[in-house]
N, C-alpha and C positions, 0 to 999 in steps of 0.2 A: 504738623501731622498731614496739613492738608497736601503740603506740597511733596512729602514722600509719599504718599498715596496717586501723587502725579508719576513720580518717578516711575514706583511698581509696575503703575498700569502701564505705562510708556513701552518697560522692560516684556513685559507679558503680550503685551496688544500686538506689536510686531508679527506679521504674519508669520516667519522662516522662526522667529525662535515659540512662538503658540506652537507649530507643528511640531518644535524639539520638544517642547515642554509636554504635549497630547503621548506624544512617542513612545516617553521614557516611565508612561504609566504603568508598561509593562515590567517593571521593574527590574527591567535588565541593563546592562550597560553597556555601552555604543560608542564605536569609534566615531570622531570626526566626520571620517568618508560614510559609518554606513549611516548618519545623522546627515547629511548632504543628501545621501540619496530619500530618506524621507522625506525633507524636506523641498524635496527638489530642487535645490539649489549648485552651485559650484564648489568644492572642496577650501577656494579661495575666502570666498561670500561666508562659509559657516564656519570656520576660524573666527573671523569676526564676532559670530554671533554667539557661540558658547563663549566664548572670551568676559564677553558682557556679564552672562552669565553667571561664568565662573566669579568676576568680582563682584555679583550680587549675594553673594553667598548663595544663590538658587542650585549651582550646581559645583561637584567635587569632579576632580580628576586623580585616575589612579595611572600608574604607567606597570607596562608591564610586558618587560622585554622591548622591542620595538613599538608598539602599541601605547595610546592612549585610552582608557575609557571612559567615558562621565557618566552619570548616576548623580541624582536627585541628590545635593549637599544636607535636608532637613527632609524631614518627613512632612514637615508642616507646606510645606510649595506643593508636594503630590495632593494634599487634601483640599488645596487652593483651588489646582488645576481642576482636580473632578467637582468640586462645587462650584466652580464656577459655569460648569457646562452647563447644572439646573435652569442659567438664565435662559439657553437657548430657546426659542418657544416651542413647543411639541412638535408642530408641523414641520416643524424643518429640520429634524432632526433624524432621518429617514427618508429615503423616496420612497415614492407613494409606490413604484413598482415595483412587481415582485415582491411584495414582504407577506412573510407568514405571519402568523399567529402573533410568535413572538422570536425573533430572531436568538440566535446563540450566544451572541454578544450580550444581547439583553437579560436572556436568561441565566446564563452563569458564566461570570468573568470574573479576572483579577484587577484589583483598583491596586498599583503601585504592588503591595505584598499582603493585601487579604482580600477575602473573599468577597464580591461584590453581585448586582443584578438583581434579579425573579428570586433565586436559589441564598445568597448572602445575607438580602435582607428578611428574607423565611426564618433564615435560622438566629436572625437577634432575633427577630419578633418571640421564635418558639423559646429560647433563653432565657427572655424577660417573662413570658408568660410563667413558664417554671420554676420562677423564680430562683435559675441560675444566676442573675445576674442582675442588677437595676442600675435604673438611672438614676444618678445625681446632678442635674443641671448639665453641663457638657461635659459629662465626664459617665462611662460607665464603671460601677464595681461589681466584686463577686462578692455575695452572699457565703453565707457557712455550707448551706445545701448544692453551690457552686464547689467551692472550693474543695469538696470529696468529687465530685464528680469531677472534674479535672484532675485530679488527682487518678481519678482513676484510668483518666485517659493518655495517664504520663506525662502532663503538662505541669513544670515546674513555676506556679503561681510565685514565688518568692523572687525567682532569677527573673523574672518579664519585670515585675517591679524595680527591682533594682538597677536596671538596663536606664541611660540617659533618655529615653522616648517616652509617649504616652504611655500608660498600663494599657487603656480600653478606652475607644473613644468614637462618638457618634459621628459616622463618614454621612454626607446628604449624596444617596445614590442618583446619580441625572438622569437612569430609566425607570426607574421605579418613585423618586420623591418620594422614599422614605430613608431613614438610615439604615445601614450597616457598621458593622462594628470592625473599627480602624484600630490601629496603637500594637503594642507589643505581644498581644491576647489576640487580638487577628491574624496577626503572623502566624503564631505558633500553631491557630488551629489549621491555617493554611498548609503548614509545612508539614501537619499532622495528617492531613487529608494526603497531603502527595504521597510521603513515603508511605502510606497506607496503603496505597493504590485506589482510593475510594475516587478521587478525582484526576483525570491527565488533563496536562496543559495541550493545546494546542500550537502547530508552525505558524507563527508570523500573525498572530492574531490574539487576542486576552480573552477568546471565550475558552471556558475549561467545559471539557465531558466529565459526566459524570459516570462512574463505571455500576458493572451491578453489583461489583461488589459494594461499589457506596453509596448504591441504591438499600441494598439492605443494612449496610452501617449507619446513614442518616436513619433509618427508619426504627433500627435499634438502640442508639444511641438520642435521636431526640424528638421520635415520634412524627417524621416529615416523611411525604412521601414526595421521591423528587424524580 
């Protein structure tokens, strides 16, 4: 154990693939070249490195037409990646200049494919308080007074379960140090928020707006005011 735990970190700790790995939290997926220019590297230098990659199982490649794209092989390396940033100390995790309140990033963003931040972990907190939802050790589930309420938000609780991934699962957010709720029940309410209009993504960046309109759907839907 101890020495594949050398390996991992080996695999991780690399500067050029940490920046691929930080990158692809956005949950989108990236050619070779535009994973080079994140990483600032040479086209040449990051073949190498997703290579690696690739045979860690950390990342899949799909092809598609002329194009390559990678994307996160396991759901479990994105929740790696974001808990692993908690270790960062506070201080240095921002410059001291210029910073508001609470940055955008901070405030609401996307971890890999759910909802994360100020804004993400509001709403496990307000879920569990409601008892939509609880925790079982590392694992959340839905309650019965969940399960209508999803239901009624056209969330198909049966099909996330049966999906190979987690149901629900406690993500450790790195701005907030507390969790958010990760797994296939993240997703959905993620994807649920988009096509709603309640949240846009943002270009080239994981903070998402929140619109008015889903200023007043968190507010009807789960008593947050965001």
């Amino acid at each position: 154990m101890e020495e594949q735990i050398v390996v991992v970190s080996s695999l991780i700790g690399d500067p050029v693939r940490a920046k691929i790995l930080w990158a692809l939290l956005d949950g989108k997926a990236y050619t070779a070249t535009e994973l080079a220019i994140m990483a600032d590297t040479s086209p040449q230098n990051i073949s190498m490195h997703v290579a690696k990659l690739v045979n860690a199982n950390f990342l899949k490649v799909a092809a598609q037409g002329r194009h390559k794209y990678y994307t996160f092989a396991r759901d479990e390396v994105a929740y790696v990646i974001e808990a692993m940033s908690n270790l960062i100390p506070a201080g240095m995790k921002a410059s001291q200049k210029n910073e508001t309140a609470i940055s955008p990033i901070k405030y609401c963003r996307t971890c890999y494919d759910h909802l994360a931040g100020k804004v993400g972990v509001s709403l496990t907190e307000k879920l569990l308080e409601t008892k939509m939802i609880r925790q079982d050790g590392d694992e959340f589930s839905v309650t019965r007074k969940g399960t209508d309420f999803f239901k009624k938000m056209e969330i198909d609780l049966e099909t996330l379960r049966q999906s190979r991934r987690f149901f629900a699962k406690p993500c450790l957010d790195w701005s907030e140090r507390k969790y958010h709720m990760a797994g296939s029940l993240g997703a959905a309410l993620l994807n649920k928020m988009l096509s709603c209009n309640w949240i846009r993504r943002t270009r080239e960046s994981r903070a998402i707006i929140v619109t008015a309109r889903g200023q007043k759907a968190f507010l009807d839907y789960f008593n947050m005011k965001v």
